[in-house]
N, C-alpha and C positions, 0 to 999 in steps of 0.2 A: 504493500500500500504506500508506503514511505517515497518507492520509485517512482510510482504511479504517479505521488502529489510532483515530485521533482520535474517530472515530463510535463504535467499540465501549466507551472510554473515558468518552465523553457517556451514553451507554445505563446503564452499568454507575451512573455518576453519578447519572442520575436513578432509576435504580431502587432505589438505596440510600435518595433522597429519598423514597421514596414510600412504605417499606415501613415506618417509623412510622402513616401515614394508613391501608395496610391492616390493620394492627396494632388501630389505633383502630376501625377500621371493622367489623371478625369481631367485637373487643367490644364495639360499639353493637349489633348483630344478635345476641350471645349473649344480651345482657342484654336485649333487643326481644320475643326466644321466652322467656326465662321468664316475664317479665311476663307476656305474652301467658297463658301455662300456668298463672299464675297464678288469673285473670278467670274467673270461672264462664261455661259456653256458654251461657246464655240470654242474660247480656248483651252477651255477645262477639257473637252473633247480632244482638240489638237495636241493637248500634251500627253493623255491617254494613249493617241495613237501611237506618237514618236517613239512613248515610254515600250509600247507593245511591238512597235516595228525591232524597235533599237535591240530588245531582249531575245527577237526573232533571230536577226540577222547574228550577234553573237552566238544563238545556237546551233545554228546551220555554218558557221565557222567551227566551230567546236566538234561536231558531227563530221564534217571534211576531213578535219583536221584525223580524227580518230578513224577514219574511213579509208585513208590513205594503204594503195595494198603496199605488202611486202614482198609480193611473187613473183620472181623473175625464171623464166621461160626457155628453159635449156634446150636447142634442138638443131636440127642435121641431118645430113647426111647418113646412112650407116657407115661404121667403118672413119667416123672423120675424127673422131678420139674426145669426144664430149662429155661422155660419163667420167673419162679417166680425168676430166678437170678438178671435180671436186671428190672423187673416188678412187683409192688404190687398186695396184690390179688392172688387169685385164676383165673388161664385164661387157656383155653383150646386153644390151637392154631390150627387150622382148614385151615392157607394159612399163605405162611411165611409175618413174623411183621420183618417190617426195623425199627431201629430208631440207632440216633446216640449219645454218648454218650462222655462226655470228661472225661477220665484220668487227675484229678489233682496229680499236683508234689506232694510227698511228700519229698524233697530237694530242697537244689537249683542246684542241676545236672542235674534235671530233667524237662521240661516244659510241660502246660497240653497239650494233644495232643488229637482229636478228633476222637472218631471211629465208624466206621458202623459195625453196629450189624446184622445179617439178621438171625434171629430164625426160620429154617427149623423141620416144623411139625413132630412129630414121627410117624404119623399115614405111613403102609406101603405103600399106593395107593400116597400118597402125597411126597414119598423122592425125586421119580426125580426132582421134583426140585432142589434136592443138586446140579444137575450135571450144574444148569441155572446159579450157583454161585461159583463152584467151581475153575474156570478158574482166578478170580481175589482175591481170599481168600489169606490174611496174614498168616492165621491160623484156627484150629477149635478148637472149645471146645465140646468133645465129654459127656453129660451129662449120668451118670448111676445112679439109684434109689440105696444109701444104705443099704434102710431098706427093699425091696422088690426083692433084688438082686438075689435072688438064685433061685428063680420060674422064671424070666427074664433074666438068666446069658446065655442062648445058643442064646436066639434072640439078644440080646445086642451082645454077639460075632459076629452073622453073619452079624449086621449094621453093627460095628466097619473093617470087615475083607475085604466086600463092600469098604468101605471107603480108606481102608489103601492100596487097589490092583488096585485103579484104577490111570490111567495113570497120568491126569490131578493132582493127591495130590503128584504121586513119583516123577517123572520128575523134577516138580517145592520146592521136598521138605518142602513139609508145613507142619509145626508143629502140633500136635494134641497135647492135653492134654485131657488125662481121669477124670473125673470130677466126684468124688462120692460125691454126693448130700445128705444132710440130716443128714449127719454129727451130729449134736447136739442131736439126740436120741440115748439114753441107748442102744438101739439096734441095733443099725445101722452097720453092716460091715466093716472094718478097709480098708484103702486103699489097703493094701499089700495084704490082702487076694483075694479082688477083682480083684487084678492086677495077682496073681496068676493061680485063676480060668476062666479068661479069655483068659492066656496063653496058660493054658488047652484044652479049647476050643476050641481058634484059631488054634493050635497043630490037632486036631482030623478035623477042616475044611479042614485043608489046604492036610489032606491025603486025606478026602475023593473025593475033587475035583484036585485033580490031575488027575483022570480018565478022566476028560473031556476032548474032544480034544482041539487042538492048538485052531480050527477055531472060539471056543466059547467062547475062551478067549485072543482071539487076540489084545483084548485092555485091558488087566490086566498086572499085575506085579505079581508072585509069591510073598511069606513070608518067610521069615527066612531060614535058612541052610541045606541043604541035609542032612540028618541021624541027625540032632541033633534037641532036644527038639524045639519048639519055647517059643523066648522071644521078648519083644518089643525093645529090644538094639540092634535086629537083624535088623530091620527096618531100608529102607535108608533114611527115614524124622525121624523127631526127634519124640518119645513119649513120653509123660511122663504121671505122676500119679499124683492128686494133691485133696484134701479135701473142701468140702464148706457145707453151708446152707444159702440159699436164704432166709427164712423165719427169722433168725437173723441176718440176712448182714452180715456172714462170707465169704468174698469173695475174700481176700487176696491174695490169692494164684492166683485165675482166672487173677487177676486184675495186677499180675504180671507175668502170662504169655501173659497177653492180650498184656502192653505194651511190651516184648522183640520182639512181632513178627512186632509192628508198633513203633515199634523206629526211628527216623532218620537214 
């Protein structure tokens, strides 16, 4: 009983404390409604709106912002050594391999940042699945064999020209990078020259399916400029060209376009 009184005592205590602060508080809320009554309603309205546009657009920023993917889009040729970029070993890929990987900083401007990897098979029966992941891709990294380049440079062109015309890569603009692989052999093909001869290529695609009608490319994007050469600068997502070897960890270059496309 004794406790009991001691509780009702504390209760009685604080509620005495606190009944200046409701005191205070009915007249912050008195004096809140007349101003308010004061305010003509058209602006009373007008600030309403601002107040609800303003909270809107912060959270469709915030939503973006957290909406941003991480998924960059491994894919090739067979045989062009793409698996072995981020995988030891010799691996034949036969159904796409997810896994995720962290970019550590190399600064302090930079924090590690985690990303999904989804390595889409080069085999041809097996691409459509590009189109299962293309919808939420950062980026791709489009992998070409160096050293076996020029016996595979027209089918590497017509994946690459696939890739570059369809809706879901232009629309959303997703980077690609050309990825000549293998790099570290004597013989291997120079960037430039591969970027060249794929220009090539994609140049003699892009006339010969012009002839198709509207109705069978209804969900493509043309390439490059009427009457003039094709280049990849013509492209409305970004491409570029860049050098590696999986089998010495030269991968610099990938690992720097990996993060621009999942940057903050």
């Amino acid at each position: 009983m004794e406790g009991l009184e001691q509780w009702k005592d504390q209760l009685e205590q604080l509620k005495s404390q606190l009944e200046p602060w409701k005191n205070q508080l009915e007249k912050c809320l008195h004096e809140a409604i007349e101003y308010l009554n004061q305010i003509p309603p058209v602006q009373l309205y007008a600030a309403i709106a601002v107040l609800l546009i303003s909270t809107a657009l912060l959270l469709s920023i915030r939503l973006f912002k957290r909406a941003k993917s991480n998924t960059i889009i491994l894919t090739g040729l067979s045989g062009s050594g793409k698996t072995v970029l981020f995988y030891q070993g010799t691996i034949t890929s036969m159904e796409p391999n997810e896994s995720t990987i962290v970019l550590n900083s190399d600064s302090n401007k930079r924090k590690s940042k985690p990303v999904h990897i989804v390595d889409i098979p080069g085999h041809s029966r097996l691409r459509p699945k590009l189109d299962e992941f293309l919808p939420r891709a950062a980026g791709i990294v489009f992998v070409v064999d160096s050293l076996e380049f020029l016996p595979n440079c027209r089918l590497a062109s017509e994946y690459l020209y696939d890739i570059l015309t369809k809706a879901s890569v232009v629309k959303k603009k997703i980077p690609v990078l050309i990825c000549c692989n293998k790099n570290d052999k004597v013989t291997a093909h120079t960037k430039e020259f591969i970027r060249k001869q794929m220009e090539k290529e994609i140049d003699k695609l892009r006339a010969s399916r012009s002839a198709i009608t509207a109705a069978d490319i209804s969900n493509d994007f043309t390439l490059g400029v009427p009457e003039e050469p094709f280049t990849f600068s013509q492209c409305r997502n970004k491409v570029t060209v860049a050098e590696s070897s999986g089998l010495t960890g030269e991968v610099g270059q990938v690992e720097q376009f990996i993060w621009e496309c999942v940057k903050p």
